[in-house]
N, CA, C and O atoms as a DFTB+ gen file, in Angstrom:
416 C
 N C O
     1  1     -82.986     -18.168      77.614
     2  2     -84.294     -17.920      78.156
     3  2     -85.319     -18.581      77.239
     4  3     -85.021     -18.657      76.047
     5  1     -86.305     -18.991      77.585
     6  2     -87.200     -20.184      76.952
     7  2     -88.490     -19.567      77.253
     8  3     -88.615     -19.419      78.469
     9  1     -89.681     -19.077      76.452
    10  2     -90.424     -18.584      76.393
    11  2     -92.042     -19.259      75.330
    12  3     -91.968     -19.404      74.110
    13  1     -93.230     -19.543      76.071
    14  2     -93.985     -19.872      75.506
    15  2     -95.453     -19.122      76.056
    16  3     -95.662     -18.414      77.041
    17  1     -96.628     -19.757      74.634
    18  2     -97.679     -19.147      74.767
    19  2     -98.418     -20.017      74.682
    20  3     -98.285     -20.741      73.696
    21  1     -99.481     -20.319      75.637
    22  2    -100.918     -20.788      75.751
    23  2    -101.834     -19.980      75.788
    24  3    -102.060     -18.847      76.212
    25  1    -102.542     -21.137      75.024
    26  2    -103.945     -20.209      74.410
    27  2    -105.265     -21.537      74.740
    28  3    -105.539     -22.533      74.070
    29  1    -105.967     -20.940      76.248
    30  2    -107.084     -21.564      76.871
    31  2    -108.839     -20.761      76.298
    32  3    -108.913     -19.655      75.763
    33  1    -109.687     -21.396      76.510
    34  2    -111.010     -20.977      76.682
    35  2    -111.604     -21.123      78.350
    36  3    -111.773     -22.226      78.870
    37  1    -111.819     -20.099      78.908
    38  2    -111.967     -20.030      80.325
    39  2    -113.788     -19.399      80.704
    40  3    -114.287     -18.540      79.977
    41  1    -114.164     -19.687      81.289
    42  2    -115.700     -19.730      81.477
    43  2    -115.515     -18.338      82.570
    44  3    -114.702     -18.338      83.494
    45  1    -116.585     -17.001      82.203
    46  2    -116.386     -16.196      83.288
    47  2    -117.513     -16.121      83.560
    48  3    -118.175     -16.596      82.638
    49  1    -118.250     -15.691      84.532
    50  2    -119.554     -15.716      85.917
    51  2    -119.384     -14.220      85.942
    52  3    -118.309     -13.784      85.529
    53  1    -120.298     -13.371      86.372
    54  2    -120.472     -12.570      86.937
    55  2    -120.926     -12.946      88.595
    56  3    -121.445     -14.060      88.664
    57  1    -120.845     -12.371      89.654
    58  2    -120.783     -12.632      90.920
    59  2    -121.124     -11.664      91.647
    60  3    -120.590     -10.627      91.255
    61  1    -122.045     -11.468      92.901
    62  2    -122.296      -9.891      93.718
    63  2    -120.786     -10.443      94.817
    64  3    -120.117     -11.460      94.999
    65  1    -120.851      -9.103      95.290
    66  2    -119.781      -8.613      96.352
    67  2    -120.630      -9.130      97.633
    68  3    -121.676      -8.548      97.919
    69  1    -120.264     -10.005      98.243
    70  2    -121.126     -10.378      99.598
    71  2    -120.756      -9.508      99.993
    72  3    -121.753      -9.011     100.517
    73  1    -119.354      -8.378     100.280
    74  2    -119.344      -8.001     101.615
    75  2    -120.317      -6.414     101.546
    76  3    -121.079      -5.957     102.398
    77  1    -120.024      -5.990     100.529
    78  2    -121.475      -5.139      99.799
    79  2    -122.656      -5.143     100.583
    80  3    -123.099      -4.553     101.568
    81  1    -123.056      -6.157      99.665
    82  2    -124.780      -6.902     100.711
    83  2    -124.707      -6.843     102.105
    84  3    -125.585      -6.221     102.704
    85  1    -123.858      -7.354     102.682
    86  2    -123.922      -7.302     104.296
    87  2    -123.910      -6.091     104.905
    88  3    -124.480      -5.840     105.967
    89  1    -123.167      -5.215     104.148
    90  2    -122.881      -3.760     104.745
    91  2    -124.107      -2.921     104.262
    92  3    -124.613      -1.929     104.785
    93  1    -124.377      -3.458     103.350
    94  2    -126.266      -2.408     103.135
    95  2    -127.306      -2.908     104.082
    96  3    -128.073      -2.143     104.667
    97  1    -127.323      -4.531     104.258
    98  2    -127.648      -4.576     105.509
    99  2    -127.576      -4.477     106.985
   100  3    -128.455      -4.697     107.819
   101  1    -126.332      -4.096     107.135
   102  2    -126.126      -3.656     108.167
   103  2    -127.038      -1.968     108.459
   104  3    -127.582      -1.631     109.511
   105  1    -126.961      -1.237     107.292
   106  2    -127.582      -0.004     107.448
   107  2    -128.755      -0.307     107.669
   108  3    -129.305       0.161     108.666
   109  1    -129.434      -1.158     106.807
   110  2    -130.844      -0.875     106.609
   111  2    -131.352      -1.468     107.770
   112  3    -132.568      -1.373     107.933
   113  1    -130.432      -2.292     108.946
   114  2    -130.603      -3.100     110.221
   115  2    -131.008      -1.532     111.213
   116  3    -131.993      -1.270     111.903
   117  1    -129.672      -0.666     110.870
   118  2    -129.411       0.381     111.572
   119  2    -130.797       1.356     111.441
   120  3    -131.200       1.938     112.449
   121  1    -131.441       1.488     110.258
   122  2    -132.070       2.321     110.039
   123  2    -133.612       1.404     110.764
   124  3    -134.432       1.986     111.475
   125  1    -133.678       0.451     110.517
   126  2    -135.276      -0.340     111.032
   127  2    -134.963       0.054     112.773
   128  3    -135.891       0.428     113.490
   129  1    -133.468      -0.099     113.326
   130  2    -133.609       0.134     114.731
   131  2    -134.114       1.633     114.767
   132  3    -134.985       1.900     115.595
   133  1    -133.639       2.635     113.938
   134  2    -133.993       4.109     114.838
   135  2    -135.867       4.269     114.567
   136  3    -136.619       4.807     115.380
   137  1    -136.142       3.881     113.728
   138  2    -137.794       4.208     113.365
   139  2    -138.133       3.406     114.327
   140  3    -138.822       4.017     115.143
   141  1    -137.939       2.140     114.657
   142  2    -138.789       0.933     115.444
   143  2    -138.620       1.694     117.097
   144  3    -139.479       1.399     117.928
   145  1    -137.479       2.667     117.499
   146  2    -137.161       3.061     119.044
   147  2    -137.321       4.294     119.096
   148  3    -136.950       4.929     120.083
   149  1    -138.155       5.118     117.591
   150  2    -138.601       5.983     118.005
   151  2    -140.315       6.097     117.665
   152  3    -141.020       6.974     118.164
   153  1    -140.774       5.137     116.812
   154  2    -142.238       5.050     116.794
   155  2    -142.953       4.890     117.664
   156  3    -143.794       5.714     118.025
   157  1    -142.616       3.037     118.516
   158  2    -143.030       2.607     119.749
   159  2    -142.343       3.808     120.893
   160  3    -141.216       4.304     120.875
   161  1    -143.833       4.119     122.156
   162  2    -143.272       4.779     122.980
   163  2    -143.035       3.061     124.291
   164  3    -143.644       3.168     125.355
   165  1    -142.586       2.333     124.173
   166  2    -142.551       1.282     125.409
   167  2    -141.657       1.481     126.447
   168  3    -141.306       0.757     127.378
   169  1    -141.360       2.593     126.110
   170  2    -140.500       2.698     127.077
   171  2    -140.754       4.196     128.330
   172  3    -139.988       4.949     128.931
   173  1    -141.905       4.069     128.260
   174  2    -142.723       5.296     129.165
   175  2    -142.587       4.329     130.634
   176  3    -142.051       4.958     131.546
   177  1    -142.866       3.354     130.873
   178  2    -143.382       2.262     131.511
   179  2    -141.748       1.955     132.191
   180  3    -140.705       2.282     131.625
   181  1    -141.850       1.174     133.673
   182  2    -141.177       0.296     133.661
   183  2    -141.200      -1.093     133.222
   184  3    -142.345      -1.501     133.033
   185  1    -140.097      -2.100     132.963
   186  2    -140.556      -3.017     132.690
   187  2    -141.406      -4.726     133.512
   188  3    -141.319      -5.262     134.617
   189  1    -141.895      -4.929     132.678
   190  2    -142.334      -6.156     133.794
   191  2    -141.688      -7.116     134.287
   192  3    -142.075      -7.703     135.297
   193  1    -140.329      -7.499     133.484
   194  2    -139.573      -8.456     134.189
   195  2    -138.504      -7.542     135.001
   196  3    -138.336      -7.934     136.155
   197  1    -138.097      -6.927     134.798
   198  2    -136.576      -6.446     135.601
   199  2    -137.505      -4.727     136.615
   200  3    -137.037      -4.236     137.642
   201  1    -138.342      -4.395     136.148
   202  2    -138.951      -2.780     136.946
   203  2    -137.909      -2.315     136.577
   204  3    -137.361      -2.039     137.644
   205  1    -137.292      -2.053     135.850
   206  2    -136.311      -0.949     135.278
   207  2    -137.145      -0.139     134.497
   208  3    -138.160      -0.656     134.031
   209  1    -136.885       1.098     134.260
   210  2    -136.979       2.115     133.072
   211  2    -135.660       2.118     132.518
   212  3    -134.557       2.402     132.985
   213  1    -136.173       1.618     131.087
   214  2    -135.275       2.273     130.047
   215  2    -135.252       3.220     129.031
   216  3    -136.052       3.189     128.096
   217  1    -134.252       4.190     129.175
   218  2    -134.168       5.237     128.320
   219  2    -134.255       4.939     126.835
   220  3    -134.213       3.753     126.508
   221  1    -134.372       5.881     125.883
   222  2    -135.053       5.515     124.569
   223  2    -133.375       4.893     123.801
   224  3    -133.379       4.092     122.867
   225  1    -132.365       5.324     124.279
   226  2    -131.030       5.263     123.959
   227  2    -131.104       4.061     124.420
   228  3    -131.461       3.468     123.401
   229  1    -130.995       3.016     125.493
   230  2    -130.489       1.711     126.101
   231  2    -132.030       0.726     125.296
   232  3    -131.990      -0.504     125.242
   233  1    -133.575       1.736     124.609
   234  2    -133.944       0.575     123.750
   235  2    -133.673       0.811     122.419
   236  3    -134.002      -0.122     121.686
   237  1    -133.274       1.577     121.984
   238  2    -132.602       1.889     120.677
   239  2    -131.267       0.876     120.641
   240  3    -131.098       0.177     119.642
   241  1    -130.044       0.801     122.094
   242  2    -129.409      -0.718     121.960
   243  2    -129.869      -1.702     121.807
   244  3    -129.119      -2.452     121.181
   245  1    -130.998      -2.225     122.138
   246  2    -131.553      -3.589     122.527
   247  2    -132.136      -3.656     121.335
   248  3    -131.872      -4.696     120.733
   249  1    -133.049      -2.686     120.616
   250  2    -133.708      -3.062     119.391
   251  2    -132.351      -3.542     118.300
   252  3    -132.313      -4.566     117.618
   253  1    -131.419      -2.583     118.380
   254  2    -129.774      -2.652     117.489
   255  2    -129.576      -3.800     117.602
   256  3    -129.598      -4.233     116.450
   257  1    -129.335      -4.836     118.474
   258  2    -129.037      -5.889     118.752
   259  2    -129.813      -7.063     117.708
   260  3    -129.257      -7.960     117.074
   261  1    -131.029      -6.787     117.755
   262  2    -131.742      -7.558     116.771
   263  2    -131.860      -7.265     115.513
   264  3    -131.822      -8.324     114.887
   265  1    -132.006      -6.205     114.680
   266  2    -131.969      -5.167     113.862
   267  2    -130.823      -5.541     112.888
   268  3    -130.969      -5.705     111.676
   269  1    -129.809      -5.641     113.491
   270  2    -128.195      -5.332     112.571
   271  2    -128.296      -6.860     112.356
   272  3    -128.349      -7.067     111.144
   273  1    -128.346      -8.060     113.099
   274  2    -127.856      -9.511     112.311
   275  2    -129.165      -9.439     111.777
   276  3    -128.815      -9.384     110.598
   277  1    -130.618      -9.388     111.718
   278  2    -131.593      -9.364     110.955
   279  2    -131.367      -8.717     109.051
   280  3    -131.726      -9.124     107.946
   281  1    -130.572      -7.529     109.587
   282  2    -130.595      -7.085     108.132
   283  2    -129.676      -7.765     107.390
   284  3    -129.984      -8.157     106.264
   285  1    -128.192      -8.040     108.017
   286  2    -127.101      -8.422     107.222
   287  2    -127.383      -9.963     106.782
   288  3    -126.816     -10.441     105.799
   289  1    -128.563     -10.922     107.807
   290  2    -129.206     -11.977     106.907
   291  2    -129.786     -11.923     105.615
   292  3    -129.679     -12.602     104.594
   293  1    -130.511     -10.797     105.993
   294  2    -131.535     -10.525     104.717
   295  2    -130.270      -9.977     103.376
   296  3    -130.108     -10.483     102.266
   297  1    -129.556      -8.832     103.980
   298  2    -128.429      -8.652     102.680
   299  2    -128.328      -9.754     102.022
   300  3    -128.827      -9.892     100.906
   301  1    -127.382     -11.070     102.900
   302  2    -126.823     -11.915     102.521
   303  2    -127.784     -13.009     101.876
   304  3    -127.204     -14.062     101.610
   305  1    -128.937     -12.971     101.620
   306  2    -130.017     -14.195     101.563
   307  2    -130.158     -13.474      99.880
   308  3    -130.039     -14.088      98.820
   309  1    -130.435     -12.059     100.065
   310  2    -130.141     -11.327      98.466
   311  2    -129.169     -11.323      98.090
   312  3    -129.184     -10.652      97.057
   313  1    -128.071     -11.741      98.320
   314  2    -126.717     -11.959      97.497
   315  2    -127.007     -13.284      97.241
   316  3    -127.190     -13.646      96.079
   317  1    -127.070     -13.988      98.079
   318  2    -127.450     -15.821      97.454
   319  2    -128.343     -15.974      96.315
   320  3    -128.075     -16.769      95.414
   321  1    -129.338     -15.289      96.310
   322  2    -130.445     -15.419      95.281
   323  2    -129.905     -14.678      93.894
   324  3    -130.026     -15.215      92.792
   325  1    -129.344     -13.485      94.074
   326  2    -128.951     -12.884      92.913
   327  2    -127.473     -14.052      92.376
   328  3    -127.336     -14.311      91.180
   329  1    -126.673     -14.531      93.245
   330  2    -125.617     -15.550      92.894
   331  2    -126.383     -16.660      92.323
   332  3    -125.621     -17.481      91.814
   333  1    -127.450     -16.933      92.240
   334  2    -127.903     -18.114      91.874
   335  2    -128.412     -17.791      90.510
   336  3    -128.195     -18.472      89.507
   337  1    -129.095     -16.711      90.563
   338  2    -130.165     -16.348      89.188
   339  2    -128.930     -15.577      87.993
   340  3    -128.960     -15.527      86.764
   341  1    -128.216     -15.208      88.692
   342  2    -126.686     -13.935      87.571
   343  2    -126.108     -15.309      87.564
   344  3    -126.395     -15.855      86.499
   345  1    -125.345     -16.139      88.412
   346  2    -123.971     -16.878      88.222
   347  2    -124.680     -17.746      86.941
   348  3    -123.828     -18.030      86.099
   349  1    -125.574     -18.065      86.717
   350  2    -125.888     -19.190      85.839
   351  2    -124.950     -18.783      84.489
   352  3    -124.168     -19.433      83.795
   353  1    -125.438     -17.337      84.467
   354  2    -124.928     -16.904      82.947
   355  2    -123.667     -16.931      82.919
   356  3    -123.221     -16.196      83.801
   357  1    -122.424     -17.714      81.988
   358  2    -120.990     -17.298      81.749
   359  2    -121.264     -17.311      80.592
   360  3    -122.295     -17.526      79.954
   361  1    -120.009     -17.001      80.297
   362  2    -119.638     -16.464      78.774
   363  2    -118.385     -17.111      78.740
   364  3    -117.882     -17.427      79.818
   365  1    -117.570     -17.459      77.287
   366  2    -116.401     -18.222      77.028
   367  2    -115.510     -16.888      76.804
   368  3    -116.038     -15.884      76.325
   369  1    -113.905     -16.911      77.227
   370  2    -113.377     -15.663      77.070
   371  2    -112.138     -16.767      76.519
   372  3    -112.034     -17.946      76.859
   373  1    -111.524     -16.247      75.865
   374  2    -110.258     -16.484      75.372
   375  2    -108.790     -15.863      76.144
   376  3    -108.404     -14.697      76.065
   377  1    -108.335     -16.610      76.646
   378  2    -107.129     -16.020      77.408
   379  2    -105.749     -16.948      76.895
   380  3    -105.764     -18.100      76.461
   381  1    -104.772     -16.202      77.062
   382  2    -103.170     -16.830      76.901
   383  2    -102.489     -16.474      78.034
   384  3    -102.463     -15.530      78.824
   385  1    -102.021     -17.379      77.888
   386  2    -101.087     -17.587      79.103
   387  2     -99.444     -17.335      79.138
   388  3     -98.958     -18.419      78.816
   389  1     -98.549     -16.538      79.346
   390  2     -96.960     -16.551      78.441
   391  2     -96.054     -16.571      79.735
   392  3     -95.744     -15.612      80.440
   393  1     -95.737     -17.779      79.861
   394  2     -94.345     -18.659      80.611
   395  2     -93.333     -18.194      80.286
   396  3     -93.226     -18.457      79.088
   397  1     -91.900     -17.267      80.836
   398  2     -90.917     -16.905      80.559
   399  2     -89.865     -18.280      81.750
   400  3     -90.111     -18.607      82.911
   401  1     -89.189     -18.569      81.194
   402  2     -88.405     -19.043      82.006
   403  2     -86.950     -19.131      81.774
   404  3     -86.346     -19.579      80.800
   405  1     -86.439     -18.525      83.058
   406  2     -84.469     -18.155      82.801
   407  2     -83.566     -19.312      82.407
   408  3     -83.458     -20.316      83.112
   409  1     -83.011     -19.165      81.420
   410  2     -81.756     -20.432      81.532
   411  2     -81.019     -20.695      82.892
   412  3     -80.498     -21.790      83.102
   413  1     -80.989     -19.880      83.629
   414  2     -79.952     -20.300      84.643
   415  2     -80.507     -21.505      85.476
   416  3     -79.820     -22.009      86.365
């Protein structure tokens, strides 16, 4: 059995969790829809293109619709910026590396 050790200098980054960011924006998408479909009353009215009435539930969907990819942009636009302004900084770490390999 044949056995060795390397010894590198490796550059480490700190980095955010995109999927983090997206999922806080997804809430905070969730949360701008319930204030925005329960502040506005627009939905007393029918509407002007279709004369439908919609219930505060079917504009609470429609606001959701815009709301949720709005926020998880914005998450993700703050993960880019914090990746840009944090990643700059690395640091040198010392690592080894140890290769075992079988005679057979």
């Amino acid at each position: 059995m044949q056995s060795g050790v390397n010894a590198d200098v490796v550059k480490v980054r700190r980095a955010p969790k995109f999927g983090v960011f997206a999922a806080l924006g997804a809430m905070l998408g969730i949360v701008a829809a319930i204030i925005l479909s329960t502040v506005f009353t627009g939905t007393d009215e029918a509407s002007r293109y279709t004369l439908v009435e919609y219930t505060r539930g079917q504009a609470f969907g429609f606001i959701l619709l815009w709301c949720v990819p709005a926020g998880i942009a914005l998450g993700m636009l703050v993960a880019l910026i914090l990746d840009a302004t944090i990643g700059r900084r690395t640091r040198d770490v010392r690592v080894s590396h140890e290769t075992v390999a079988d005679a057979d």
